[in-house]
MDTraj code that builds the backbone (N, CA, C; nanometers):
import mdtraj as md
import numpy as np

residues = "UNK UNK UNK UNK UNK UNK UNK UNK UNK UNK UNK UNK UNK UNK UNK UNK UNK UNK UNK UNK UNK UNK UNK UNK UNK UNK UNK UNK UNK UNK UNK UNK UNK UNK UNK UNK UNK UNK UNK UNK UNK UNK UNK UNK UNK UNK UNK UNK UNK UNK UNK UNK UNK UNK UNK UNK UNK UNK UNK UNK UNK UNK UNK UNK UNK UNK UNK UNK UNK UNK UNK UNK UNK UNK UNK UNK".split()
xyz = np.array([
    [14.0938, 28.6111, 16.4216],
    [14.0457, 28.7487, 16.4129],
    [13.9956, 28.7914, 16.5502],
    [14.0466, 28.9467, 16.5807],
    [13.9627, 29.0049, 16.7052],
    [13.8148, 29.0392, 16.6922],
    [13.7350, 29.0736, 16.7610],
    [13.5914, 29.0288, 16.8061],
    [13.6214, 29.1556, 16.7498],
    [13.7261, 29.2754, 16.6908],
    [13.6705, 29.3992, 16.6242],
    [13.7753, 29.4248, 16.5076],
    [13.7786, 29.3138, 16.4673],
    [13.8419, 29.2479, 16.3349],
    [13.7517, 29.3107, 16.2324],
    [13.5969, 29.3185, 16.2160],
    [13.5474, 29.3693, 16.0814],
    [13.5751, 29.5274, 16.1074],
    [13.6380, 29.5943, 16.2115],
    [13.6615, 29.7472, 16.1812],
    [13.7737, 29.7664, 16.1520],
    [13.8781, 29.6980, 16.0643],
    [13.9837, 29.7441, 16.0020],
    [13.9555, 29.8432, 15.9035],
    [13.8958, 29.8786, 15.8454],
    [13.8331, 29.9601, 15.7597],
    [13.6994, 30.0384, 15.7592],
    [13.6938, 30.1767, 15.7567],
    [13.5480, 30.2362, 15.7646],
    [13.4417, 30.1654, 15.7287],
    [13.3380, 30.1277, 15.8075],
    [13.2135, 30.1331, 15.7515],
    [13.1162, 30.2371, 15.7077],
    [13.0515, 30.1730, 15.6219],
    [12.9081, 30.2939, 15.6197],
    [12.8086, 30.2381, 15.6986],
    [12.7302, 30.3557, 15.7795],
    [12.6065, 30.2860, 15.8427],
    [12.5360, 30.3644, 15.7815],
    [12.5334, 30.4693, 15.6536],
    [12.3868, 30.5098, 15.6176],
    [12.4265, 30.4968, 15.4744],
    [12.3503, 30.4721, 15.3611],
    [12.4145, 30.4351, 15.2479],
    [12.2719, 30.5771, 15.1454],
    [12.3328, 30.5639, 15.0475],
    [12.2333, 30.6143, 14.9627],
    [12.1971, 30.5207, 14.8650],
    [12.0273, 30.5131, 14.8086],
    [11.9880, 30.4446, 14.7992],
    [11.9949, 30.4613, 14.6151],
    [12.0810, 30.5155, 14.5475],
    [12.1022, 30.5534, 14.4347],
    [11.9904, 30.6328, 14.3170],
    [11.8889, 30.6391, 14.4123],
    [11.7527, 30.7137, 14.3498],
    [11.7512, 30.8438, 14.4667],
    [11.8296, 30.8498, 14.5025],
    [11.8236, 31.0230, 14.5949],
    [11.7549, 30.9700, 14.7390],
    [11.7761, 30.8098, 14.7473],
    [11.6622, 30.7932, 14.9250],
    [11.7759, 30.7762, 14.9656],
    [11.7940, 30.7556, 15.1277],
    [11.9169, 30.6787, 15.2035],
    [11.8431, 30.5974, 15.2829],
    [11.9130, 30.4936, 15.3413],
    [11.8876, 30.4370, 15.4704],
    [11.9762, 30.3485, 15.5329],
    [11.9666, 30.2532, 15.6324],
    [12.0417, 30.2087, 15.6795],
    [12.0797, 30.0865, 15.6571],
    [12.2987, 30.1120, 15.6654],
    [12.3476, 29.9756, 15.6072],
    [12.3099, 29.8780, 15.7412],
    [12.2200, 29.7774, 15.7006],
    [12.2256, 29.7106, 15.8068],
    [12.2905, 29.6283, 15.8351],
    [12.3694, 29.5859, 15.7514],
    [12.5467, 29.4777, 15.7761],
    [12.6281, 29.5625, 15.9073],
    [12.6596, 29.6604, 15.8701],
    [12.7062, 29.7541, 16.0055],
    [12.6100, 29.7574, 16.1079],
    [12.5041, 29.7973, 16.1049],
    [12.4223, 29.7970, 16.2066],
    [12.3986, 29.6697, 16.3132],
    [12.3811, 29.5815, 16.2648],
    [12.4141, 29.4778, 16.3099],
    [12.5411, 29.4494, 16.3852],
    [12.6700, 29.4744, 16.3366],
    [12.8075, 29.4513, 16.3654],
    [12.8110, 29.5906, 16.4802],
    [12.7566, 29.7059, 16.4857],
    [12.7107, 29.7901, 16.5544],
    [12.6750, 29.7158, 16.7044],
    [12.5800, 29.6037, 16.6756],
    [12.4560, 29.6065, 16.8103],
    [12.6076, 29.5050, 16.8710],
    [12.6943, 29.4430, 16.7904],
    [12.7763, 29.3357, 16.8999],
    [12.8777, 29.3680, 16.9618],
    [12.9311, 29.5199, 16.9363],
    [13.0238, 29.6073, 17.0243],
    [12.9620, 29.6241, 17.1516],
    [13.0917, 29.5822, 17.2526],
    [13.0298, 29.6173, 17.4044],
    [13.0954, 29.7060, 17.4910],
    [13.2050, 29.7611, 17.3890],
    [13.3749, 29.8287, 17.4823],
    [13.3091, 29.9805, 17.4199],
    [13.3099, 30.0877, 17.4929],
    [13.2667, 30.2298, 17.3888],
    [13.3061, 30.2407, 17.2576],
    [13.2901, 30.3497, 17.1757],
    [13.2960, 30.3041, 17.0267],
    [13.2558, 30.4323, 16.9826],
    [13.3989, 30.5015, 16.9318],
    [13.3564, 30.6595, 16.8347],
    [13.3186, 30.5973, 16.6895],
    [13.1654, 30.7093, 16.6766],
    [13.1094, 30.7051, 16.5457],
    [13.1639, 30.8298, 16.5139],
    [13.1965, 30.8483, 16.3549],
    [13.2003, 30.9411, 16.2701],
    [13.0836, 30.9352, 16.1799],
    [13.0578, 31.0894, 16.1856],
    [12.9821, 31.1032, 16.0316],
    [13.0451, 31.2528, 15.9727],
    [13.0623, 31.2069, 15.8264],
    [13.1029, 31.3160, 15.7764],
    [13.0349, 31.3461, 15.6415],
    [12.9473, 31.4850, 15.6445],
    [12.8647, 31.5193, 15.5457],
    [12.8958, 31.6919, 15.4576],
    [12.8768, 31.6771, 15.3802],
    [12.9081, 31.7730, 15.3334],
    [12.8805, 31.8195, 15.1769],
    [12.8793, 31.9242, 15.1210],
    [12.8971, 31.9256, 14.9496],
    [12.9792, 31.8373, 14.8878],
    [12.9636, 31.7973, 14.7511],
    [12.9917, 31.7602, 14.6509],
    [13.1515, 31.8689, 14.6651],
    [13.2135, 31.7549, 14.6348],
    [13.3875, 31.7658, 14.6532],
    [13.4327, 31.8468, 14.7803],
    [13.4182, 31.8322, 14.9022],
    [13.4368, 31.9180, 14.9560],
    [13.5426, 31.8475, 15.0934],
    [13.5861, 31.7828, 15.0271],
    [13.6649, 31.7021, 15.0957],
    [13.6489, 31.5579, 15.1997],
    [13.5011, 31.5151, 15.1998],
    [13.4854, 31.4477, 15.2801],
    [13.5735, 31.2911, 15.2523],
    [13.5807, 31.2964, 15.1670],
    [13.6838, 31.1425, 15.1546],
    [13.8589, 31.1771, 15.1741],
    [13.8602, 31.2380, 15.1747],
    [14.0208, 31.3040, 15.2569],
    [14.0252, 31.3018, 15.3764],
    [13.9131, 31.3752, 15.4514],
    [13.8718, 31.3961, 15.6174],
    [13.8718, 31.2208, 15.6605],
    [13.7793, 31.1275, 15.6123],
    [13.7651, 31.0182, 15.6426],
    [13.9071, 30.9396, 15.6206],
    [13.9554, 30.9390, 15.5157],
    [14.1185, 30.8850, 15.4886],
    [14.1984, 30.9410, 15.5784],
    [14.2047, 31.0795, 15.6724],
    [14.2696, 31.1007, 15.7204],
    [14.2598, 31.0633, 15.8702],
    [14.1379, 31.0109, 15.8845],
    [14.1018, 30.9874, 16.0487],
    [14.1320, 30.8668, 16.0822],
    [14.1335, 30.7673, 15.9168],
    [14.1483, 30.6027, 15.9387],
    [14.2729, 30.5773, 15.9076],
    [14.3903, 30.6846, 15.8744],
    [14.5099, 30.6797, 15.8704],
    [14.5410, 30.5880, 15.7322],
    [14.4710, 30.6215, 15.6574],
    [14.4656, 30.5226, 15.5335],
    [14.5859, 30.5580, 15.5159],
    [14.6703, 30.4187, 15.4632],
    [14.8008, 30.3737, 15.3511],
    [14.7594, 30.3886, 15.2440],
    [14.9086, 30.3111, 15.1541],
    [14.8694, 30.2256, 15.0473],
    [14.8305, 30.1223, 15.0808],
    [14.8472, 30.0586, 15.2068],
    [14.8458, 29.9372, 15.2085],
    [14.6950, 29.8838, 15.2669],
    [14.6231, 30.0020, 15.2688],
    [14.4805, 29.9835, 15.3120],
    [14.3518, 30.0586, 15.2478],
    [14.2430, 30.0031, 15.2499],
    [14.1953, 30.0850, 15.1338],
    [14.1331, 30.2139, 15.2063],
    [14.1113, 30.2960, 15.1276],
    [14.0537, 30.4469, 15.1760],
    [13.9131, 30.4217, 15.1707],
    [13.8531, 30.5463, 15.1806],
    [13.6844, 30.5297, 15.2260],
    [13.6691, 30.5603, 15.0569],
    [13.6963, 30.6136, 14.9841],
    [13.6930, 30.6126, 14.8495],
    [13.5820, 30.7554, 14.8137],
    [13.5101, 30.7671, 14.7015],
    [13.4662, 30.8544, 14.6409],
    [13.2880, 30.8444, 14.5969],
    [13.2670, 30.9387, 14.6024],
    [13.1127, 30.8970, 14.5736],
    [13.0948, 30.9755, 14.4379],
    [13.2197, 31.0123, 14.3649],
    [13.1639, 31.1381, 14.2434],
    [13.1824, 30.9679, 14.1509],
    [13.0684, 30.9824, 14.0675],
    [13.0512, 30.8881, 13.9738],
    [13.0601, 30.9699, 13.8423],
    [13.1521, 30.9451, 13.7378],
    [13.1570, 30.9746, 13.5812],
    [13.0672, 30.9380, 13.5229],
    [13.0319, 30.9911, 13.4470],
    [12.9432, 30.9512, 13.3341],
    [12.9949, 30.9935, 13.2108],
])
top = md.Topology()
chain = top.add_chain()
for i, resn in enumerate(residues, 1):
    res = top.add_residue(resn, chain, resSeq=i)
    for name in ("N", "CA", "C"):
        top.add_atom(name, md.element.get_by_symbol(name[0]), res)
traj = md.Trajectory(xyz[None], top)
C-alpha cells in the first residue's frame, strides 16, 4: 500500500454525533496529521436532499466498482 493508500475513498473528518452534536472523526484526523505532500479538503454542507452525496460521488469519481460517500437520510 501507498503511504496515501487509506484515501481511496472519502473520509469524514466531522461526523454527527446522532443526538444533533458533531465533532471530530479522529481516525481521519490523525491520518490527516501524517500527510506531508499538499492535500485538497472538501467540505460539503447543505439541506436535507440537496444533493450533497451526488456533489461528493461526483468529485471522487465514484464507480460501481467503488463505494460512494453514501446518504445520511435514515428511514424510519
Amino acid at each position: 500500500m501507498t503511504q496515501y493508500g487509506c484515501w481511496r475513498h472519502p473520509r469524514c473528518l466531522v461526523d454527527d454525533g446522532g443526538d444533533g452534536s458533531i465533532g471530530v472523526n479522529t481516525a481521519t484526523l490523525e491520518a490527516l496529521s501524517r500527510v506531508t505532500d499538499p492535500l485538497d479538503v472538501v467540505c460539503i454542507l447543505g439541506g436535507y436532499r440537496t444533493g450533497k452525496s451526488y456533489l461528493m460521488n461526483w468529485l471522487a469519481n465514484a464507480t460501481a466498482t467503488t463505494r460512494d460517500a453514501g446518504s445520511s437520510v435514515r428511514l424510519t
